[in-house]
N, C-alpha and C positions, 0 to 999 in steps of 0.2 A: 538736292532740291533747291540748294539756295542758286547757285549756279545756273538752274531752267527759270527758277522766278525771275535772277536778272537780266537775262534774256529776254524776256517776254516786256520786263519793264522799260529797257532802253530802245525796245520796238517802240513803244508808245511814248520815249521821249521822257518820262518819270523821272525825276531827279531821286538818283538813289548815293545810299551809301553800304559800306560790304564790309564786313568782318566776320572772320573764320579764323581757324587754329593757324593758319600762313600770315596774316597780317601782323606788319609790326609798327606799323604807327598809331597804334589804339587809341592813345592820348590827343593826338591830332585829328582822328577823323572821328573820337565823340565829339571835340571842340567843335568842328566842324558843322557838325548835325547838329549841336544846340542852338549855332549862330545862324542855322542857313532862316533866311526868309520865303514864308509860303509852306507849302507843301513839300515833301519827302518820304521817300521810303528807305529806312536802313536796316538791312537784311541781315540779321546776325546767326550766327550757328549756338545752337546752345550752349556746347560746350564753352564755344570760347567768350561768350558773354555773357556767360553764372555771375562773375565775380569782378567789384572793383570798376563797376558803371555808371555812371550817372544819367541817366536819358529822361530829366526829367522835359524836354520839350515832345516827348511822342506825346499822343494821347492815344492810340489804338496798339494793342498788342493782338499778333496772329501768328497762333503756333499750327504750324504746320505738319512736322511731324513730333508725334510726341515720343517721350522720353519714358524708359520704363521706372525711376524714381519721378514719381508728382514732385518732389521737393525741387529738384532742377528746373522744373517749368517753373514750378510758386518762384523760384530766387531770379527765374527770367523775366517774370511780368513784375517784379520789385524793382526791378532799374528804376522803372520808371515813377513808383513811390517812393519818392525822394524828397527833402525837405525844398521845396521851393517850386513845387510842381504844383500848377495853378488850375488842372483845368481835369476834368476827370478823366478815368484812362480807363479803359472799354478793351477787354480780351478776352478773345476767341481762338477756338480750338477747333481747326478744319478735319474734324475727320470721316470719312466713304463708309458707307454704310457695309458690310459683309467686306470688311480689308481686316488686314495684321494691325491695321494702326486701332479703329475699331475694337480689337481681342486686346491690346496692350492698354485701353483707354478704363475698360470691363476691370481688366485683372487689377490696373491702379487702384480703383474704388473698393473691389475686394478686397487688396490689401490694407488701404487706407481703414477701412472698417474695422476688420480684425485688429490692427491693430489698435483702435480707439475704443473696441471694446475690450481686447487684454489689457490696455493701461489708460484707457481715458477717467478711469473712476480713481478719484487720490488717493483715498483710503485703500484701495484693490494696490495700487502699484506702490504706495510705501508699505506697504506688506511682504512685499514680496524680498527674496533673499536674493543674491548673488546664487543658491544653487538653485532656485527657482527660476532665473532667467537662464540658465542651463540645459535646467532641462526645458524648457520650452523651445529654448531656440538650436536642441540638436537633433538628430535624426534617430531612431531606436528600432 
C-alpha cells in the first residue's frame, strides 16, 4: 500500500518521506521530516514505526490499512504525541465499506469491548487469580 501511495504522490510532485522494515537511516530521515519547511507526506508502515519516533511536526495521521491489534495503530498515531508538539493532530482511518479491512476494524471493537468488560471494572480484575486468567484465556 505504502509503495502505490508513493507512487501516486511523486506524480503530483508531493514532498514525501518513506519508512518501512528495509530502511536504515530512521534517525536521518525523522530529522529530516521535522526540519522540512511547508508541507509533507511521510509514509510509514506500522510495523516499522510503532517504536522510538518522534514525529511531533505531523499534524494528520492516516491509517490505511489497519492492524488487527488496535494497540499498534494507538502507538502509531502516539509518534506524533510527543512532548513538544504544538499543534493538534487529527487521525483517520480509511477504511471501504463491505472489505477485510472493514471485518478486522468490527472484530477490533469487539475485542477491545470484551476485554474492558472482563477487566475494565478494578474491583472485577484484582479479584481475579492467576488460575482465573487460565481458565479464561484457554480453550476447553
Amino acid at each position: 500500500m505504502l509503495e502505490i501511495l508513493q507512487h501516486h504522490l511523486n506524480e503530483q510532485k508531493i514532498p514525501l518521506y518513506y519508512l518501512d522494515g528495509s530502511t536504515e537511516n530512521r534517525g536521518c530521515l525523522v530529522q529530516d521530516f521535522q526540519k522540512h519547511e511547508g508541507s509533507a507526506v511521510f509514509l510509514i508502515s506500522l510495523k516499522a514505526g510503532g517504536a522510538g519516533l518522534n514525529l511531533t511536526a505531523a499534524s494528520y495521521v492516516i491509517l490505511f490499512d489497519p492492524w488487527w491489534n488496535p494497540a499498534v495503530e494507538a502507538q502509531a498515531i502516539d509518534r506524533t504525541h510527543r512532548i513538544g508538539q504544538e499543534r493538534t493532530v487529527i487521525a483517520y482511518r480509511l477504511i471501504a465499506k463491505d472489505t477485510i479491512e472493514e471485518k478486522i476494524r468490527h472484530l477490533q471493537k469487539e475485542k477491545a469491548q470484551l476485554f474492558q468488560d472482563v477487566l475494565g471494572e478494578e474491583n472485577f480484575a484484582k479479584a481475579l487469580s492467576l488460575d482465573d486468567f487460565h481458565y479464561l484465556l484457554t480453550e476447553k
